[in-house]
DSSP file (Angstrom, degrees, kcal/mol; ACC not computed):
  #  RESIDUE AA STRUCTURE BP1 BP2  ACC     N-H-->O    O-->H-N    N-H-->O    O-->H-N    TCO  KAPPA ALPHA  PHI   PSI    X-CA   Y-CA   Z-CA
    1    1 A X              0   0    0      0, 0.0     4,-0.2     0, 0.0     6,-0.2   0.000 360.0 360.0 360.0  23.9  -17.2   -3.5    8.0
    2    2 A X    > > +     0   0    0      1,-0.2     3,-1.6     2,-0.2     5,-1.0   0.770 360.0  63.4-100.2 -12.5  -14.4   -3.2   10.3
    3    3 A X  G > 5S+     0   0    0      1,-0.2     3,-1.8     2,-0.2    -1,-0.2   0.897 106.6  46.4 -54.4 -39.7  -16.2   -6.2   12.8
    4    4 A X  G 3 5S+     0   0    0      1,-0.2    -1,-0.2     2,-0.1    -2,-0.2   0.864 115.8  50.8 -64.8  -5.1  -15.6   -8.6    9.7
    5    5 A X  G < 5S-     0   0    0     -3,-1.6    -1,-0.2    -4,-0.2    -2,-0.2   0.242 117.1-110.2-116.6  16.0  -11.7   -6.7    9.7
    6    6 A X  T < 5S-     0   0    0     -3,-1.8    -3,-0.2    -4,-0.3    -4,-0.1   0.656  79.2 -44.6  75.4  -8.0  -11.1   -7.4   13.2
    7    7 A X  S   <S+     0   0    0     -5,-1.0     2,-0.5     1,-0.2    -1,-0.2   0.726 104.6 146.0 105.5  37.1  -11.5   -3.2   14.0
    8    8 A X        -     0   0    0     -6,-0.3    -1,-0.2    -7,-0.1     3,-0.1  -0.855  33.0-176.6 -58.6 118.9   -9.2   -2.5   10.8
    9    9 A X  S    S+     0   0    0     -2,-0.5     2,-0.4     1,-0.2    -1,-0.1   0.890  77.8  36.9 -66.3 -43.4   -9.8    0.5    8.8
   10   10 A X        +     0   0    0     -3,-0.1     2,-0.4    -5,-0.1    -1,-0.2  -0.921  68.5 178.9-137.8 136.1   -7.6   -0.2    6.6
   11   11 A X        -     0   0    0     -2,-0.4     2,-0.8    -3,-0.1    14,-0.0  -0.945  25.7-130.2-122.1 137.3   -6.5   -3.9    5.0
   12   12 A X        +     0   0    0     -2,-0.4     2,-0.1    13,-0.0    -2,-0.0  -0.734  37.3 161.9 -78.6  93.9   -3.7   -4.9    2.2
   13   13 A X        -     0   0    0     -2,-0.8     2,-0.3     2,-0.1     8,-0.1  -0.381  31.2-131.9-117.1 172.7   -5.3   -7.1   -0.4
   14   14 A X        +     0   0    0      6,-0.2    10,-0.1    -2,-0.1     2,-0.1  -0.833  38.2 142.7-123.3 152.8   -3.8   -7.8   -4.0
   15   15 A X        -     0   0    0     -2,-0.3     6,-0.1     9,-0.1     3,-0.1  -0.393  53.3-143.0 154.5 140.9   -5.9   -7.6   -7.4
   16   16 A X  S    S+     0   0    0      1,-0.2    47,-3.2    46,-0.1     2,-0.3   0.721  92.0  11.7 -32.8 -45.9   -6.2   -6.9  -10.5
   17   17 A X  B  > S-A   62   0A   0     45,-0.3     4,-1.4    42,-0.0     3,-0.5  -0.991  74.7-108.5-150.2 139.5   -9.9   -5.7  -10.3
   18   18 A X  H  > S+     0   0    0     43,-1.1     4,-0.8    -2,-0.3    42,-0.1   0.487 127.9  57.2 -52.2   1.9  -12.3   -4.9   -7.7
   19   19 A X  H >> S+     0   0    0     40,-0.8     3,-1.0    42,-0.2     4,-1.0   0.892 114.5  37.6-108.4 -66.8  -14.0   -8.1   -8.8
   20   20 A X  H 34 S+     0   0    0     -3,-0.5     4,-0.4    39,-0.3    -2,-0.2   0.795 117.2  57.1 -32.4 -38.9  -10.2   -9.9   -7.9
   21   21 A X  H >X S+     0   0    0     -4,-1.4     4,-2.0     1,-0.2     3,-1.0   0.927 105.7  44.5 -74.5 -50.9  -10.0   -7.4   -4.8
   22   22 A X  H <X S+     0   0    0     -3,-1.0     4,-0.8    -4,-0.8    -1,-0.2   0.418 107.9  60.4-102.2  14.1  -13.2   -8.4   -3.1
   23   23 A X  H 3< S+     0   0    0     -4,-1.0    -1,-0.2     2,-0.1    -2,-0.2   0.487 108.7  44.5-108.6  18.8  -12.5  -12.2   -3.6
   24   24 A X  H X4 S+     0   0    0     -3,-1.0     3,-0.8    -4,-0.4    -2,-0.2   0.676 108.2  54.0 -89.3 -33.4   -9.6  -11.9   -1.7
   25   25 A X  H >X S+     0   0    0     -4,-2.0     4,-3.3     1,-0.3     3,-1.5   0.945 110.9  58.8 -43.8 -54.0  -11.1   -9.7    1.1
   26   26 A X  T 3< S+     0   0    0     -4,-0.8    -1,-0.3     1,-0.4    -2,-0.1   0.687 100.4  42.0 -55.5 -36.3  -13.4  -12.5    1.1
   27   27 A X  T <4 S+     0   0    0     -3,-0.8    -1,-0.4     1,-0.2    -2,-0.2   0.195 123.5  46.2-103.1  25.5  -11.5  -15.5    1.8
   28   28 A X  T <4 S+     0   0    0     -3,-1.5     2,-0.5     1,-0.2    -2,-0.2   0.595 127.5  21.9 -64.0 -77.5   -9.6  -13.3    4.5
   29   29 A X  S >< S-     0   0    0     -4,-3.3     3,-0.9    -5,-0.1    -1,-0.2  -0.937  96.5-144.3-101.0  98.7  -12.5  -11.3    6.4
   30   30 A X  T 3  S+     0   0    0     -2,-0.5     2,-0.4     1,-0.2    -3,-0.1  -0.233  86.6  38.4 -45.8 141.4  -15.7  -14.3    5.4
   31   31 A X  T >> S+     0   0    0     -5,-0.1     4,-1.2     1,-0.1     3,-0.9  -0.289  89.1  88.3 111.6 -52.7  -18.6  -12.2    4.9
   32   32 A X  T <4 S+     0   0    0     -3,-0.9     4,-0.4    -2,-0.4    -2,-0.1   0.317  84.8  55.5 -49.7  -8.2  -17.3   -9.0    3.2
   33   33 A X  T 3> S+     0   0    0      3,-0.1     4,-3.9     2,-0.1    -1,-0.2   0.609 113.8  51.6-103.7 -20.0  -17.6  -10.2   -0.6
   34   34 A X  T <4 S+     0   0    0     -3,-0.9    -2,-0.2     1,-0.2    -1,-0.0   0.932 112.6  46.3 -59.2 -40.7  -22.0  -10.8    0.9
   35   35 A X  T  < S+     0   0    0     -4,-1.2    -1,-0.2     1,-0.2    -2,-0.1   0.810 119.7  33.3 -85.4 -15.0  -21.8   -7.6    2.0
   36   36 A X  T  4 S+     0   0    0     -4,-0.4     7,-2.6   -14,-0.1    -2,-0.2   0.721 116.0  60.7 -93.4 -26.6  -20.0   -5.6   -1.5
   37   37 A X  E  <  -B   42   0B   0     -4,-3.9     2,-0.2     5,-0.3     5,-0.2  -0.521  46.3-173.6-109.9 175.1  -22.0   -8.1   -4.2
   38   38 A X  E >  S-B   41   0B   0      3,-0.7     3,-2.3    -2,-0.1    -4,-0.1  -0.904  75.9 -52.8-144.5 106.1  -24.9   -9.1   -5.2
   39   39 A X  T 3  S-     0   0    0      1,-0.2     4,-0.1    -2,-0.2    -1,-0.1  -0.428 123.9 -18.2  61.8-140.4  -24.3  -12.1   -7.8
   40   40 A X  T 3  S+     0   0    0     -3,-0.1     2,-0.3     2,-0.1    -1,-0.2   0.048 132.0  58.0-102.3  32.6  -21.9  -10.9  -10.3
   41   41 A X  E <  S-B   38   0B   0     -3,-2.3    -3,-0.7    18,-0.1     2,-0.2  -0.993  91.0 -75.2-129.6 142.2  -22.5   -6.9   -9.5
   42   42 A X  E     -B   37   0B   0     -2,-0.3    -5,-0.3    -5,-0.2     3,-0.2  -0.312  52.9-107.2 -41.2 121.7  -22.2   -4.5   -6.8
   43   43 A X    >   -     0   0    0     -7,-2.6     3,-1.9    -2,-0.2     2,-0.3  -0.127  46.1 -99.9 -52.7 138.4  -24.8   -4.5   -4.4
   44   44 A X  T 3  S+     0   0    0      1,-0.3     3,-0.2    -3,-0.1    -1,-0.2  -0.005 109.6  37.0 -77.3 141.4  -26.8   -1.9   -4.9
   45   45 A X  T 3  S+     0   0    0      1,-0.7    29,-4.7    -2,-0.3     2,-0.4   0.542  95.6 109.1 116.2  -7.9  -26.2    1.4   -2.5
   46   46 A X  E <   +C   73   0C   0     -3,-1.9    -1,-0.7    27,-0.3    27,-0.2  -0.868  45.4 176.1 -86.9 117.0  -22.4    0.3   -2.7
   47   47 A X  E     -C   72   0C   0     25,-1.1    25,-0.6    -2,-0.4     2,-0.5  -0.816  16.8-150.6 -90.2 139.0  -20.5    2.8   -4.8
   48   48 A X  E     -C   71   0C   0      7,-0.4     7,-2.7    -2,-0.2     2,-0.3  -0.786   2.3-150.8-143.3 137.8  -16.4    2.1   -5.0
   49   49 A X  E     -CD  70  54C   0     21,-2.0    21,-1.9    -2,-0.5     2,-0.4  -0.593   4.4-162.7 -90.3 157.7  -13.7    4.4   -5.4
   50   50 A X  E >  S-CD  69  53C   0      3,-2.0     3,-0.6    -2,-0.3    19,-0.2  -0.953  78.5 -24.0-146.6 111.2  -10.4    3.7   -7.1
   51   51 A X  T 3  S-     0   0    0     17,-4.0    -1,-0.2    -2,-0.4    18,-0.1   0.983 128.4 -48.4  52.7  53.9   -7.5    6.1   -6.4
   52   52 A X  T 3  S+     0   0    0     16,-0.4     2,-0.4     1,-0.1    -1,-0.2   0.702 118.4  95.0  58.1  21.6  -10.1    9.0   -5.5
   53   53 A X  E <  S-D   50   0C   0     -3,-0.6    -3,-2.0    -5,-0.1     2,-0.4  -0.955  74.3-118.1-141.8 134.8  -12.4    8.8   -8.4
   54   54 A X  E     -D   49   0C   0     -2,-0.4     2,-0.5    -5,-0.2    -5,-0.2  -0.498  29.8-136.4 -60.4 112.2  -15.8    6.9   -8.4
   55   55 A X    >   -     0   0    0     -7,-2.7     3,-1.0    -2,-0.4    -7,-0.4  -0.717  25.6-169.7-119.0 165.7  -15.9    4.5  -10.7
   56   56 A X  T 3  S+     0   0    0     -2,-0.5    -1,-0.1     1,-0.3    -2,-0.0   0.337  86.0  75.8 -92.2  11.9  -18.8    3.6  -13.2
   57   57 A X  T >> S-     0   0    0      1,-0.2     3,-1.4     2,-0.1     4,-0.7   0.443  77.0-179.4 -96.4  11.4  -16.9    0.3  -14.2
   58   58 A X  G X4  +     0   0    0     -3,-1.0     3,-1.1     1,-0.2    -1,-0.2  -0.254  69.1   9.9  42.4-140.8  -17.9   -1.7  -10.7
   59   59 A X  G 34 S+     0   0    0      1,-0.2   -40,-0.8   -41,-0.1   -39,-0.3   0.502 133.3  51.4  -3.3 -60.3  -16.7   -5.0  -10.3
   60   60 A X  G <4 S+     0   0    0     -3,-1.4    -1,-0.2   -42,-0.1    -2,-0.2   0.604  74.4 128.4 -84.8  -0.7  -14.3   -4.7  -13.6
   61   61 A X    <<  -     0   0    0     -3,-1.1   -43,-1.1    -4,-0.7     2,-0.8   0.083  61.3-122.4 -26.6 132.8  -12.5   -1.6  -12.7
   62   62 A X  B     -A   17   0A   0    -45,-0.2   -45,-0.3   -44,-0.1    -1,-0.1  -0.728  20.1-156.6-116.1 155.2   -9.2   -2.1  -13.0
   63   63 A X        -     0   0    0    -47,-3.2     2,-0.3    -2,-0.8     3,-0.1  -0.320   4.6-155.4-101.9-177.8   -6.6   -1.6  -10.1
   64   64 A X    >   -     0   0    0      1,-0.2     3,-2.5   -47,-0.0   -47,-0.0  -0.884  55.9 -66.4-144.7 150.2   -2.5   -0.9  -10.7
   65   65 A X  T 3  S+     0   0    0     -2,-0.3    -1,-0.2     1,-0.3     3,-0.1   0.015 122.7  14.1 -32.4 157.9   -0.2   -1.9   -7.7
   66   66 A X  T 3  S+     0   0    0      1,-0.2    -1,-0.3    -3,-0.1   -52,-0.0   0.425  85.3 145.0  37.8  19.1   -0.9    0.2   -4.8
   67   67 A X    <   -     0   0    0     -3,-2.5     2,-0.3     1,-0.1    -1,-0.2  -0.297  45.7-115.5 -64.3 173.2   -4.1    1.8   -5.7
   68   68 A X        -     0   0    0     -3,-0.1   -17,-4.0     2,-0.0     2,-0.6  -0.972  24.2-166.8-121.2 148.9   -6.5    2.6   -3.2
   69   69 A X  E     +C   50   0C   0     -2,-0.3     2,-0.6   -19,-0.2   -19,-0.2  -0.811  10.6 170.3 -94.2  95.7   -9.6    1.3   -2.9
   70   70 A X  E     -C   49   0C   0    -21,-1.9   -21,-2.0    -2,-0.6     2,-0.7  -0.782  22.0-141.0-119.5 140.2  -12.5    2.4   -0.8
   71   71 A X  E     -C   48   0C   0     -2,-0.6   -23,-0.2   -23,-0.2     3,-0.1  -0.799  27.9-176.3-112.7 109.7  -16.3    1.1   -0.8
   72   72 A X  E     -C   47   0C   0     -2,-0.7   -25,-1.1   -25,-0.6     2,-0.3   0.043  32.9 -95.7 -75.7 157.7  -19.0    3.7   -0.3
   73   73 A X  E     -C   46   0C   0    -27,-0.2     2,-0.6    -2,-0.0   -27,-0.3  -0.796  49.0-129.3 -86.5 132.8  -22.8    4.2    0.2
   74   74 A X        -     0   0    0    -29,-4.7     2,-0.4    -2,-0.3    -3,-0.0  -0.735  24.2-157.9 -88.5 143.9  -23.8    5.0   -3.0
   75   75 A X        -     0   0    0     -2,-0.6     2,-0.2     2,-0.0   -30,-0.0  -0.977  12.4-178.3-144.2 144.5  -25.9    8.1   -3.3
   76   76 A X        +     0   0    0     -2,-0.4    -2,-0.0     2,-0.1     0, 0.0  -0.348  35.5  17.0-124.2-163.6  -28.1    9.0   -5.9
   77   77 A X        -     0   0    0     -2,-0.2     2,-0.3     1,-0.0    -2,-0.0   0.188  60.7-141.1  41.4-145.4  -30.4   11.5   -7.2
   78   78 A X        -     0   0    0      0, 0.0     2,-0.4     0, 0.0    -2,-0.1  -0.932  36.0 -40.0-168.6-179.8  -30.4   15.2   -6.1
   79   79 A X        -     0   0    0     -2,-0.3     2,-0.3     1,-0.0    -2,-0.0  -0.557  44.1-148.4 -68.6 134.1  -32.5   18.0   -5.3
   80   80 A X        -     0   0    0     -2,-0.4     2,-0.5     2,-0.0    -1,-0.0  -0.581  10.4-156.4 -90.9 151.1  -36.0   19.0   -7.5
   81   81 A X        -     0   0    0     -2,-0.3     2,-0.3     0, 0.0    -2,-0.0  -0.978  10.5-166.5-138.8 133.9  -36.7   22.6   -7.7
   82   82 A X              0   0    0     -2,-0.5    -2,-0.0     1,-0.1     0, 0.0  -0.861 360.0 360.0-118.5 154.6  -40.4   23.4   -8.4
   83   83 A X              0   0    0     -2,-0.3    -1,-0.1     0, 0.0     0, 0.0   0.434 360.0 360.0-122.7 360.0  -41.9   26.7   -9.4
């Protein structure tokens, strides 16, 4: 996403909650809240982490001053073993 950040890695947004977090991104960088939601959820294949652990709350996670935030490819399933 770093075209939509101007070639930033990393940007300093204020919210409560990742749902608060990426509608500030938005009305910063346009484009970025298309590329994390879908309606009122993460879009799917988007995972986000919140101070180094994935969380399973999306959208309502809630942040504390200075966490960090990062949004991921989500990846799912795993390996089968067959006999």
């Amino acid at each position: 996403m770093q075209e939509l950040t101007g070639g930033r890695e990393q940007v300093d947004v204020r919210g409560r909650t990742v749902r608060e977090l990426i509608d500030h991104l938005d009305q910063e960088y346009p484009g970025i809240g298309d590329r994390l939601r879908e309606g009122s959820r993460l879009r799917s294949g988007v995972a986000v982490s919140v101070d180094g652990v994935i969380s399973p709350e999306g959208l309502r996670a809630r942040l504390q001053t200075g966490s960090e935030v990062h949004f991921l490819p989500a990846i799912a399933g795993g390996s089968r073993r067959r006999k």
